[in-house]
C-alpha positions in Angstrom: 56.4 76.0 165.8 55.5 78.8 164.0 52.2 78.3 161.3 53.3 78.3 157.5 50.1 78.8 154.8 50.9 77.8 151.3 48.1 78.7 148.8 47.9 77.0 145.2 49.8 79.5 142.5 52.4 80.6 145.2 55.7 79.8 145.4 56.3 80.9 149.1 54.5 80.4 152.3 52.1 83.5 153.3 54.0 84.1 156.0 57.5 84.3 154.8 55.8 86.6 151.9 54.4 88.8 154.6 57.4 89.2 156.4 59.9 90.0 153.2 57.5 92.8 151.8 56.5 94.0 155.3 60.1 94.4 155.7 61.3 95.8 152.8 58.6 98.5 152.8 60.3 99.4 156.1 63.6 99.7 154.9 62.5 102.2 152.2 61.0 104.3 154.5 57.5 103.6 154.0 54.8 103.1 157.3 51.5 101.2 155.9 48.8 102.1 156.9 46.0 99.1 157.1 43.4 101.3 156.2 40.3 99.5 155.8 39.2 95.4 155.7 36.2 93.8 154.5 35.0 90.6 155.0 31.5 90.4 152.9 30.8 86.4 153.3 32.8 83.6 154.2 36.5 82.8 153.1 36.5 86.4 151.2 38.4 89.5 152.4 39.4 92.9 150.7 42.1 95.2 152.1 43.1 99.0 151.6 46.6 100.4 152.2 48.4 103.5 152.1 51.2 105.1 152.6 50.7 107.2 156.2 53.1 110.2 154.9 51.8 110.1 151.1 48.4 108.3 151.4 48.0 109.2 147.6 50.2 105.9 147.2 48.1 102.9 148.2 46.7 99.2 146.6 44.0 96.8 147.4 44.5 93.5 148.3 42.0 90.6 148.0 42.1 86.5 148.7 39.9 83.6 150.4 41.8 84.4 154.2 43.7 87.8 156.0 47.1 86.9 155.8 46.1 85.9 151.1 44.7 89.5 151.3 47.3 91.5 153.2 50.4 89.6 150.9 48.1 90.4 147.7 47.8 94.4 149.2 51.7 94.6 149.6 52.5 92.8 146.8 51.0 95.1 144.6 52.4 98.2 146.8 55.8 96.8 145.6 54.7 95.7 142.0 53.8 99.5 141.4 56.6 101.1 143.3 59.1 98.6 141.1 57.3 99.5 137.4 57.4 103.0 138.7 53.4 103.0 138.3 52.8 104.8 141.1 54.7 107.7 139.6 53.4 107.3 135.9 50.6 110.4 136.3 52.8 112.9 138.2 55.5 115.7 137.4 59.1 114.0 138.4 61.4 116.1 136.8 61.9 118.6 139.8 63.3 115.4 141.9 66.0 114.4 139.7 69.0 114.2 141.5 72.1 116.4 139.2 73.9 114.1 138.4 70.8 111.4 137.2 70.4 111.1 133.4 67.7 108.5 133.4 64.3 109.1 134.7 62.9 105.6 135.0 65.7 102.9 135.0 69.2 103.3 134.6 68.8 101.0 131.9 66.7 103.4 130.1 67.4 104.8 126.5 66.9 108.2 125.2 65.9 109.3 121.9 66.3 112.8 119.6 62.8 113.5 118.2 64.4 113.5 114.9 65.6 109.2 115.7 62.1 108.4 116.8 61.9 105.2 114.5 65.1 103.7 116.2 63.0 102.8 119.1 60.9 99.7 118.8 60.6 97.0 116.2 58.9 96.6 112.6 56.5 94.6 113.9 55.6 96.9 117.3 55.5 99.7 114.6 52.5 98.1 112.3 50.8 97.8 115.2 51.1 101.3 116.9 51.2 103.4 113.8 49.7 101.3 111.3 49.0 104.9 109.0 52.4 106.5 109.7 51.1 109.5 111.9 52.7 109.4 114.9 55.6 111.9 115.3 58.5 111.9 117.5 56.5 114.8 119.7 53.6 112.1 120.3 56.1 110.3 122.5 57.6 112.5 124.7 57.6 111.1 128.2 54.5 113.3 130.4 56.5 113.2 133.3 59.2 115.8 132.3 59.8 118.3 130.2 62.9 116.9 128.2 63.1 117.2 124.5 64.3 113.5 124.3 61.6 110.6 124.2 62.8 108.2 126.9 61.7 104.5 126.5 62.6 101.3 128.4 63.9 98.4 128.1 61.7 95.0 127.9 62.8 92.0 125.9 60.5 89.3 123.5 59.8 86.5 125.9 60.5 84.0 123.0 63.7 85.6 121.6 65.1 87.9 124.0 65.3 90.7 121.4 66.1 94.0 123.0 63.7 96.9 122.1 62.8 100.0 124.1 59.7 101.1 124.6 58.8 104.6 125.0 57.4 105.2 128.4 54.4 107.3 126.7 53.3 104.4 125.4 52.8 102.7 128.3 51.1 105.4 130.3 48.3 106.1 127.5 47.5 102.4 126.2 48.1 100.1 129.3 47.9 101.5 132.4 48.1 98.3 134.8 47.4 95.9 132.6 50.4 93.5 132.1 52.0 95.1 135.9 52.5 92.0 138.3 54.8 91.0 141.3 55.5 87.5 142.6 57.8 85.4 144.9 59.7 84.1 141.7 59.9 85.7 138.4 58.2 83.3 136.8 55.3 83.6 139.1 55.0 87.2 139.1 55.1 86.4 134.9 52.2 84.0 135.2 50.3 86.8 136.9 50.9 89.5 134.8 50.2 87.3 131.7 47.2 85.7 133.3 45.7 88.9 133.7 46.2 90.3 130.0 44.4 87.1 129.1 41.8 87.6 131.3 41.1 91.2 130.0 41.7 90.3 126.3 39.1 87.2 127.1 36.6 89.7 128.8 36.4 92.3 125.8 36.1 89.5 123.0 32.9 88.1 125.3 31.8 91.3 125.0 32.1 92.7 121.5 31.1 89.7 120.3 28.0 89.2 122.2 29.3 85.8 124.0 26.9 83.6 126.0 29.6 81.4 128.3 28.5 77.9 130.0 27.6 77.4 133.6 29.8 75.4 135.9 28.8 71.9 137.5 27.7 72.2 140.9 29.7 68.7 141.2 32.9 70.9 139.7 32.4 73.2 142.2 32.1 70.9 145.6 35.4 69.8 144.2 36.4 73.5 146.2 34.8 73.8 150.0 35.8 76.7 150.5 34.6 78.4 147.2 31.1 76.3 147.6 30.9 77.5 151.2 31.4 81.3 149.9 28.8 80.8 147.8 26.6 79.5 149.7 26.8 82.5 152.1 26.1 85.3 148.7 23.0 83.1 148.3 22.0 83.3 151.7 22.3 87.4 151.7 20.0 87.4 149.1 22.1 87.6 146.3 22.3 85.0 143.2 25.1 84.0 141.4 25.8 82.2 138.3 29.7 81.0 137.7 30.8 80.6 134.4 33.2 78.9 132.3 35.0 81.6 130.5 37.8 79.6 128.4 36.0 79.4 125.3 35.6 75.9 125.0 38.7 74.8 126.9 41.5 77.3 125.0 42.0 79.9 128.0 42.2 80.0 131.6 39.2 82.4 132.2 36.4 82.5 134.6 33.6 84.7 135.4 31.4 85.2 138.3 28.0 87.1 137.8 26.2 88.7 140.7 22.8 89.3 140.7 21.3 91.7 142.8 17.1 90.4 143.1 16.0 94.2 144.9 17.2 96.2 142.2 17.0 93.8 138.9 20.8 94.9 138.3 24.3 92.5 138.0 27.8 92.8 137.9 30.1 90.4 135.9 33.6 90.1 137.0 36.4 88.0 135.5 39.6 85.6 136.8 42.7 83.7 135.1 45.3 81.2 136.1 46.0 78.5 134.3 44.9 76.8 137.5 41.2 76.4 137.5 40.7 76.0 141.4 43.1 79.8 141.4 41.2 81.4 139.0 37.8 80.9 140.2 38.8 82.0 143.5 40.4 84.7 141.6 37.0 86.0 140.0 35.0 85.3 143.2 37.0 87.7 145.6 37.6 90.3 142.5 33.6 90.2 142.1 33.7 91.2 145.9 36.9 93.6 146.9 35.9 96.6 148.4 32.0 96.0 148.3 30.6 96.0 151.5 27.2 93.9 150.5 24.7 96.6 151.7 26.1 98.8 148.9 26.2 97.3 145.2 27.9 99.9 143.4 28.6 99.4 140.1 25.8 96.6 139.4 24.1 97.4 136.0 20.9 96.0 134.2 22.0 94.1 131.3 21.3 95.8 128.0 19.9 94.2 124.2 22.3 97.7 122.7 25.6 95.6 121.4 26.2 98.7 119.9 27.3 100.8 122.9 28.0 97.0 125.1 31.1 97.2 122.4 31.9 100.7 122.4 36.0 101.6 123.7 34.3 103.8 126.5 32.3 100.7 128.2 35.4 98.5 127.6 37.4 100.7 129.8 35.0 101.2 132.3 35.2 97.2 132.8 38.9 97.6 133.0 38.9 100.0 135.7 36.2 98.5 138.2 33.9 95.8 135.9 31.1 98.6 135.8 30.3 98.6 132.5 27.3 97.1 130.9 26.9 93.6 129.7 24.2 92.2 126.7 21.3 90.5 128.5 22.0 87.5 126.2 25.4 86.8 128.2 23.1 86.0 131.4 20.9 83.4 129.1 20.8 79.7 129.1 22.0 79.2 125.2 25.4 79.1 125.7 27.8 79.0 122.8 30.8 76.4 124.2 30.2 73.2 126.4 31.7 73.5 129.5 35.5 72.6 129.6 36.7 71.0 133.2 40.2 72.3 132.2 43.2 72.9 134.6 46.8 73.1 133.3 48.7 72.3 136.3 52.0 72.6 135.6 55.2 74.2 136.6 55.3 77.8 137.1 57.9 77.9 134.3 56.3 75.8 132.6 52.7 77.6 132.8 54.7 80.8 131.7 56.1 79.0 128.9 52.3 77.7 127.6 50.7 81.3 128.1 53.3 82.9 126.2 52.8 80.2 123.7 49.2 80.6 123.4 49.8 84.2 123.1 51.4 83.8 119.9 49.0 81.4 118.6 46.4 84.4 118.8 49.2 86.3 116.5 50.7 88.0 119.7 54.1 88.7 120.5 55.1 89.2 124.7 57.5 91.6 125.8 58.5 91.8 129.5 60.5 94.0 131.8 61.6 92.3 135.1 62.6 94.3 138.0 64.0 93.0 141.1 65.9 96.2 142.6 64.0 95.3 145.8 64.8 91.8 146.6 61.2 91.3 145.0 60.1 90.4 141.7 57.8 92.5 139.9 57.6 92.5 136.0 55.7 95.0 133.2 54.7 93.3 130.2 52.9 94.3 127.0 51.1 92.1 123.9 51.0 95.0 121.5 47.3 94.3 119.6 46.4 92.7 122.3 47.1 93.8 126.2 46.2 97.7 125.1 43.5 99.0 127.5 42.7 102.2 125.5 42.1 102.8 122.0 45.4 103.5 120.0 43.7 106.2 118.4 43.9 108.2 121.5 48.1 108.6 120.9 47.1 111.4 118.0 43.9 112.6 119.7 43.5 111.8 123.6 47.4 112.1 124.6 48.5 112.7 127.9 51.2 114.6 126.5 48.0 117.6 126.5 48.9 117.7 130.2 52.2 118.2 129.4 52.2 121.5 127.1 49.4 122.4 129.8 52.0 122.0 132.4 54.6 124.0 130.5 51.9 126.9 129.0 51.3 127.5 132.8 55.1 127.4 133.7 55.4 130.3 131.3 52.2 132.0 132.6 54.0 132.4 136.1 56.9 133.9 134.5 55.5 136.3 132.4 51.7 136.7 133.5 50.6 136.9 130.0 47.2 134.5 129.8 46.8 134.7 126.5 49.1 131.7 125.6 47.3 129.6 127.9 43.2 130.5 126.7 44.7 130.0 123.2 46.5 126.4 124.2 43.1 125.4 125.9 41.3 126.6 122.5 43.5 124.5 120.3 43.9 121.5 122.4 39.8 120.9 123.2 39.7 119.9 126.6 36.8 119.1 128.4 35.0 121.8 130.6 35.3 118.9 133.3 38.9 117.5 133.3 40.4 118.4 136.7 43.7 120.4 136.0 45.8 118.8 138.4 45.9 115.3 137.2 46.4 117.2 134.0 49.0 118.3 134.7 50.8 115.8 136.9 50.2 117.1 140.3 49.1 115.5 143.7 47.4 118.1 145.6 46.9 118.3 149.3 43.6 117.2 150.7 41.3 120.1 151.1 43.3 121.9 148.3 41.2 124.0 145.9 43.4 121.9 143.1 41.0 119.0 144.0 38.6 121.1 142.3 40.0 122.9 139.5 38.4 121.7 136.6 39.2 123.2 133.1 36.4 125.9 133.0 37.4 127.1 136.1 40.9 127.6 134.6 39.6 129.6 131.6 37.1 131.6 133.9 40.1 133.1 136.2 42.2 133.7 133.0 39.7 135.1 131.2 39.1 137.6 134.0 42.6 138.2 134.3 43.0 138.9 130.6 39.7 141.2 131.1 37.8 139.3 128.8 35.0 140.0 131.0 32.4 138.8 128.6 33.9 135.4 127.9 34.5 135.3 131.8 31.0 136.1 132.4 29.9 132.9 130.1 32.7 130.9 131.5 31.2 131.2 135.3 28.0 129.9 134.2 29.4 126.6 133.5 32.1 127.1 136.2 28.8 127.1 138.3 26.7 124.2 137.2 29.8 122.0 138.0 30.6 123.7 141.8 28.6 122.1 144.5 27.0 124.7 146.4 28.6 123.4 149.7 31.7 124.0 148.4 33.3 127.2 149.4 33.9 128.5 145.4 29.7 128.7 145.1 30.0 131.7 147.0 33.4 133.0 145.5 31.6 132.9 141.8 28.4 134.3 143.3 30.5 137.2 144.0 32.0 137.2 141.3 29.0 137.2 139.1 27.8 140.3 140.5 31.0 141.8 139.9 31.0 141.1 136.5 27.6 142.4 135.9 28.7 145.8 136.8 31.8 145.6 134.8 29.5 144.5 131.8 26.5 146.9 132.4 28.8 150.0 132.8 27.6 150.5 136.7 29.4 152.7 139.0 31.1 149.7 141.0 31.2 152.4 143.8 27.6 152.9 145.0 27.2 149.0 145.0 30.5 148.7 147.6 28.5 148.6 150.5 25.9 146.2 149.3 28.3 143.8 148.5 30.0 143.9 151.2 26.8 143.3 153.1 26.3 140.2 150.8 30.1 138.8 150.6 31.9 140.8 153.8 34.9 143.1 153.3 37.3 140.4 152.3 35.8 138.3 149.8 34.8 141.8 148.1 38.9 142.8 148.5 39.6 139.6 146.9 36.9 140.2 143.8 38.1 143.5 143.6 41.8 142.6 143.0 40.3 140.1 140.3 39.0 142.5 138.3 41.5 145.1 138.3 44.1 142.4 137.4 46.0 142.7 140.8 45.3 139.1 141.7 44.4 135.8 139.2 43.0 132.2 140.2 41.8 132.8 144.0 45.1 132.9 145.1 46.3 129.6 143.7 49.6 128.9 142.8 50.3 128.2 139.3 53.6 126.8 137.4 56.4 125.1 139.2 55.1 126.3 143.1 51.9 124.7 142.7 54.1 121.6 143.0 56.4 122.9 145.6 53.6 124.2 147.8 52.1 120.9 147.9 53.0 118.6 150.7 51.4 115.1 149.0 53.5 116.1 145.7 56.5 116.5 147.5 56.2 113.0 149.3 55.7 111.6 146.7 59.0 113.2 144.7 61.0 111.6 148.4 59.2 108.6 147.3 60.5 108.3 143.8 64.1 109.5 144.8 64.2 106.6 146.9 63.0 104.4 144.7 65.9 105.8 142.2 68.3 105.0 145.0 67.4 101.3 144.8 67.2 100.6 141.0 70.7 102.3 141.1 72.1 99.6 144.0 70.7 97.3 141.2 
């Protein structure tokens, strides 16, 4: 008789989840790779996946045994292939099939910039543009070039009002948050609202300077296999404090501090479920995923600045990997709630049914998308005021729709070769010297591609050369230089370059200096310069508009990838 594992907060054995995804991964075409396992202590595993033909599509998995890890790894391969996350930072347009109106869902609806209003509801509108200055041009989707704001579908989890939400929302103010899959809708729900609560939970700890109570050691022998993990962190030499994070019994948060004694630094991670035994667990192997425990990245010493604890910046950097910093008061004794031994084990339904409640005790109302064009359930769900993981301010001044005129300045520069339009675009819009270009712009470039390392002053060097602006170039490659490391192949190339430019600028006869550089650089790289200068040649040979993303062999994966994906929300 075959073994079947059934783990608290799952709806399905382990091994009947295993199979489904394993096989429906198959079916679409992909080959997983099982890249790389951990196993820091006892009963506490981390996973890394990828895609073998598009590697730049791969998830983590964590849980207290393999088979918990590898379901958690391809359940979120199939969570972000259903919410179309995987595809929410890259240039799609290109892959639409003719005859395809929608770019997300078929279910999708499209808006004239003029109708921008018609999309969401009063309420979702006082809390996204509580001043009135969004326009319709603030919502265009990033991952085309159409003139219509697209928006999907999601509906209030208490009413089952319809509103559509446009898809540029999404990508600049939740990223993951609110994405979850499950072996029933209601548990992927559970999940995915779990985890806004948990994040919500974290930040108000943390702006306002909250010192949580420690858990029983008798609450925790109620869990072996916790205790035992435990145990083993001590024994490596770390200590660990577990917390109650629900706030005196109203949420179903934990946290789980590491302390690292050799280098007087900690790391504070966070769990939910409204089981307590599944979010503990949750917190421990979150604290843990990828971490091999010879190499405590991310471990901080806590700070007495609230200021800068509570500043949007170190909020997000606890989002994406817990990083950030943490007030030294939250690791004292004086806590400010007794420990709560709370555990609201119920239903799945009915656990869904109490979060959303809760939700809207806290003035929030819940929308949800459910997609299940796979067999699988996987949902997207936002609390608007509350599930956001970036500042709203960033719509009018940090929106990814940058990328997009970007994208579409350099289309036009490949048609007509006049640089001007671009410099003036990278003028007007303020980018960072330090942004890379292709996730500007939407593009996955090959490994080993100098894309990797185009940053925005490197963009503005080459075009200022090309526009023979060979002063501002010549101030350009200074910064274009502090940021190159000098075993990267480009060092040289802007060495050369310099000296190039120095002639150009002094007035020098470039001719009696040939041979000399040539000595320096060789023959070709001088070739190369030369055809810089005179205008002959621009950006080292890179490809720029619409065959930078037809020359690259990840970005065109990954366009296969989405057209199949298309193919199955369509069956649906």
């Amino acid at each position: 008789m075959s073994e079947v594992t059934f783990i608290k907060g799952k709806d399905q054995s382990l091994e009947n989840s295993i199979a489904f995804m394993q096989a429906t991964l198959a079916e679409q075409g992909f080959d997983i790779n099982e890249v790389k396992w951990l196993n820091p202590i006892e009963n506490i595993f981390s996973l890394h996946i990828h895609d073998k033909v598009c590697p730049g599509l791969f998830t983590n998995g964590k849980g207290a045994s393999r088979k918990a890890t590898l379901a958690s790894a391809l359940g979120e391969f199939l969570e972000r292939l259903s919410t179309n996350y995987f595809f929410s930072d890259y240039y799609l347009e290109p892959a639409l099939d003719n005859n395809q109106a929608w770019l997300y869902y078929p279910n999708e609806k499209s808006f004239a910039l003029a109708d921008y209003k018609s999309c969401l509801n009063a309420d979702m509108w006082r809390v996204y543009d509580p001043h009135q200055e969004l326009t319709g041009e603030h919502l265009l989707s990033f991952n085309d070039n159409s003139d219509q704001i697209r928006a999907i579908e999601m509906r209030h989890a208490l009413t089952d009002e319809t509103v559509y939400v446009p898809m540029n929302l999404l990508s600049n103010l939740y990223a993951s948050n609110g994405l979850s899959a499950g072996n029933s809708r209601y548990e992927a729900a559970v999940q995915g609202l779990s985890e806004i609560f948990e994040r919500w939970v974290k930040n108000k700890i943390l702006k306002e300077n909250i010192c949580l109570p420690e858990v029983p050691d008798s609450v925790i022998a109620r869990f072996p296999s916790i205790e035992r993990s435990l145990a083993d962190l001590r024994a490596q030499g770390l200590s660990v404090s577990v917390r109650d994070a629900s706030l005196g019994g109203q949420f179903p948060v934990m946290n789980v501090t590491l302390f690292d004694p050799k280098q007087g630094r900690c790391f504070a991670s966070f769990g939910a479920h409204p089981l307590f035994e599944v979010a503990l667990e949750r917190t421990l192997t979150e604290s843990l995923q990828g971490r091999h425990l010879g190499f405590l990245d991310g471990f901080q010493v806590p700070s007495f600045d609230q200021q800068a604890i509570a500043e949007d910046e170190n909020l997000e950097n606890h989002f994406i990997d817990s990083s950030g910093l943490i007030n030294a008061r939250f690791i004292s004794s004086q806590a400010d709630f007794a420990f709560v031994d709370w555990n609201w084990d119920l239903t799945t339904e009915a656990q869904w049914t109490w979060l959303v409640d809760l939700a809207k005790q806290q003035g929030f109302d819940v929308y949800v998308a459910h997609y299940d064009h796979y067999g699988f359930h996987a949902c997207r769900m936002i609390a608007p005021g509350m599930s956001e993981v970036y500042p709203m301010d960033e719509l009018l001044v940090k929106n990814q729709n940058d990328g997009r005129k970007l994208r579409q300045a350099l289309d036009q520069f490949a048609l007509d070769s006049q640089p001007g339009l671009v410099i003036d675009l990278l003028d007007e819009i303020g980018f960072s010297d330090h942004q890379g270009v292709a996730s500007l712009i939407g593009l996955m470039p090959d490994a080993g591609d100098v894309w990797n390392d185009m940053k925005i002053i490197d963009l503005r060097f080459w075009l200022e050369v090309y526009a023979k602006d060979f002063d501002s170039a010549y101030q350009s490659l200074q910064v274009c230089k502090a940021y190159v490391h000098p075993d990267k192949p480009m060092a040289v190339v802007y060495e050369a370059m310099q000296f190039a430019l120095g002639i150009e600028l002094d007035g020098l006869d470039a001719a009696i200096y040939r041979d000399g550089r040539v000595m320096l650089f060789g023959e070709t790289m001088v070739e190369q310069v030369e055809a810089h200068i005179s205008g002959d040649a621009c950006c080292w040979g890179l490809a720029l508009g619409q065959a930078a993303f037809e020359q690259s062999q990840r970005h065109q994966a990954l366009w296969q990838v989405y057209q199949r994906a298309n193919l199955a929300k369509a069956k649906e």
